[in-house]
C-alpha positions as CSV (number, residue, x, y, z in Angstrom):
1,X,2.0,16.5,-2.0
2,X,1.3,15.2,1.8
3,X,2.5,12.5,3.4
4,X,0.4,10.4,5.2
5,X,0.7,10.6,8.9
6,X,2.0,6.6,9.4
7,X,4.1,7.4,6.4
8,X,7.4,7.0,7.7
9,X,5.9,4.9,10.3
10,X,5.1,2.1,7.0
11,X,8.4,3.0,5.6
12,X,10.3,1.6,8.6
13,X,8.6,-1.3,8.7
14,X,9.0,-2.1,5.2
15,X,13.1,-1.6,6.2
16,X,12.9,-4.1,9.0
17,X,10.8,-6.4,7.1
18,X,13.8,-6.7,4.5
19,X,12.8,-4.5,1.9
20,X,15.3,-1.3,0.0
21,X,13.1,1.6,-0.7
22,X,13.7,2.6,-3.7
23,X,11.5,5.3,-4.5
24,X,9.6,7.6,-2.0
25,X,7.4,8.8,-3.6
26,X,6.8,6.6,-6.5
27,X,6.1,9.1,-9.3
28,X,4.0,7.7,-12.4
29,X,3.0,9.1,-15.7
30,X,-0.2,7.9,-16.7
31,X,-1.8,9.5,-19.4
32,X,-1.5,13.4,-19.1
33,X,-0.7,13.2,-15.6
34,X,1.4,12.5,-12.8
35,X,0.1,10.4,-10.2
36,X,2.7,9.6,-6.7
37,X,2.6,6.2,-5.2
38,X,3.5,6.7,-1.8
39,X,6.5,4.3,-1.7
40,X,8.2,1.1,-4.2
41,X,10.7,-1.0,-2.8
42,X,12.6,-3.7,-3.3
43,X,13.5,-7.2,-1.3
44,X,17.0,-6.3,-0.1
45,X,17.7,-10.2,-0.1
46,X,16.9,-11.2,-3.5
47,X,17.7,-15.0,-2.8
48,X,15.1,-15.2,0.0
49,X,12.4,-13.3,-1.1
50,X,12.9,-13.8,-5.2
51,X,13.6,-10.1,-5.9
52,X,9.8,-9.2,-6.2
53,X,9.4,-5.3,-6.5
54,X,6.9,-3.3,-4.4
55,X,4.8,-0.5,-4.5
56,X,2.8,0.6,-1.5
57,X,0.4,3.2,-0.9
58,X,-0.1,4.0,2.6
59,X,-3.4,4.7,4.7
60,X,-4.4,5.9,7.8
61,X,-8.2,6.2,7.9
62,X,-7.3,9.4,10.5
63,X,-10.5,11.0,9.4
64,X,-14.1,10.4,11.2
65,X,-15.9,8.4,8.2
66,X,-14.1,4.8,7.8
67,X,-16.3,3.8,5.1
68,X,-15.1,7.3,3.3
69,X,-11.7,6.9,3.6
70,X,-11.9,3.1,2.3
71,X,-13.8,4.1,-0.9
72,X,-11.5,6.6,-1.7
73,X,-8.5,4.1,-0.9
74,X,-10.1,2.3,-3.2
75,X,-10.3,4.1,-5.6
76,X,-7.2,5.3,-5.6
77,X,-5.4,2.2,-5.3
78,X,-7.6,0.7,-8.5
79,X,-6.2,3.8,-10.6
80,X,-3.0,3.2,-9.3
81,X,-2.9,-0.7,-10.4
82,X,-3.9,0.4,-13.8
83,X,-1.5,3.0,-14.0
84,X,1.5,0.7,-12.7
85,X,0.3,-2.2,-15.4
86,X,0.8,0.1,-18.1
87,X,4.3,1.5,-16.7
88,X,8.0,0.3,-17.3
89,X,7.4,-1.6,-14.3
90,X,4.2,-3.6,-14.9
91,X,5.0,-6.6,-12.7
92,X,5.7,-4.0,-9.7
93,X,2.8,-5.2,-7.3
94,X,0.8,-2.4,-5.3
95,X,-0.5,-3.1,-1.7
96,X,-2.7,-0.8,0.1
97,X,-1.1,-0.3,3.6
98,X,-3.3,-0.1,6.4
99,X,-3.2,0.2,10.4
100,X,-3.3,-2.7,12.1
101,X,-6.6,-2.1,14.3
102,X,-8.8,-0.5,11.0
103,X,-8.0,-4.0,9.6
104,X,-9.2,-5.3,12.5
105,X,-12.4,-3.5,13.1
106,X,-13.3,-3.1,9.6
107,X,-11.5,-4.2,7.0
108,X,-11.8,-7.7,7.4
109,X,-15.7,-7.6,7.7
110,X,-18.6,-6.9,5.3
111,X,-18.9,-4.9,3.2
112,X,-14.8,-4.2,2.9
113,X,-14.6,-7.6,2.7
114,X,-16.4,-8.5,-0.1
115,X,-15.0,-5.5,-2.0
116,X,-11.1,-6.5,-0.8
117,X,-11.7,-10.0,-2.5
118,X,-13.3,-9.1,-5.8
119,X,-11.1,-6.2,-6.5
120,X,-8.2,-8.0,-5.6
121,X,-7.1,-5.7,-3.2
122,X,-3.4,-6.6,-1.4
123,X,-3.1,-5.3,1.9
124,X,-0.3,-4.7,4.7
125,X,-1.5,-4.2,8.1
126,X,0.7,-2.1,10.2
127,X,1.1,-1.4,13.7
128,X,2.4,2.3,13.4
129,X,3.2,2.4,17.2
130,X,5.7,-0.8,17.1
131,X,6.6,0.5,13.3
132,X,5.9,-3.3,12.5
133,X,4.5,-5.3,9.5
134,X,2.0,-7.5,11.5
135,X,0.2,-9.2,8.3
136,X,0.8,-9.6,4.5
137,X,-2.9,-10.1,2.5
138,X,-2.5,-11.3,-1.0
């Protein structure tokens, strides 16, 4: 199993955000198979953040096709949901982590847009240079 090239990049910034990972990767059995979030974490500071539990998967639309790489994110991170809400964990929520300038240049206009909102899509957009969480989308 690959990591994604901003993997560890994401996995910092979760750490100076204030989350513990917990798991890297997030292994799932869902059905007959195994499916491998690529992180879950936890708020180190319980009182602040209410002790929510995390589980990202991590992007880096690297590849020529934008539009590709956000339909298969998608789907991927739809399975994923459905996998998580029929885990041990089902109030774990899953993000979709994803640089800071694809939000920017296409994420956050149509037709991603649309398909963000209705599918209820949580993002975290990541400057993988500055190893930084720059926005939380909920």
């Amino acid at each position: 199993m690959a990591k994604d090239i901003f993997h560890d990049a994401v996995k910092t910034a979760l750490q100076k955000d204030g989350w513990k990972i917990t798991h890297d990767p997030y292994r799932l059995r869902y059905g007959i198979a195994d499916v491998y979030i690529d992180l879950a974490a936890e708020e180190a500071i319980a009182a602040e953040k209410e002790g929510r539990k995390i589980a990202v998967e991590i992007k880096s639309f690297a590849s020529g096709s934008t539009i590709s790489e956000f339909h298969t994110a998608l789907g991927q991170f739809l399975n994923y949901r459905i996998a998580l809400e029929s885990s041990e964990e089902p109030n774990r929520i899953l993000y979709l982590a994803v640089p800071s300038d694809v939000y920017q240049t296409f994420l956050r206009f149509e037709p991603a847009k649309t398909v963000i909102d209705r599918y209820d899509v949580y993002l975290i957009v990541y400057n993988p240079i500055q190893e930084s969480i720059e926005q939380w989308i909920e």
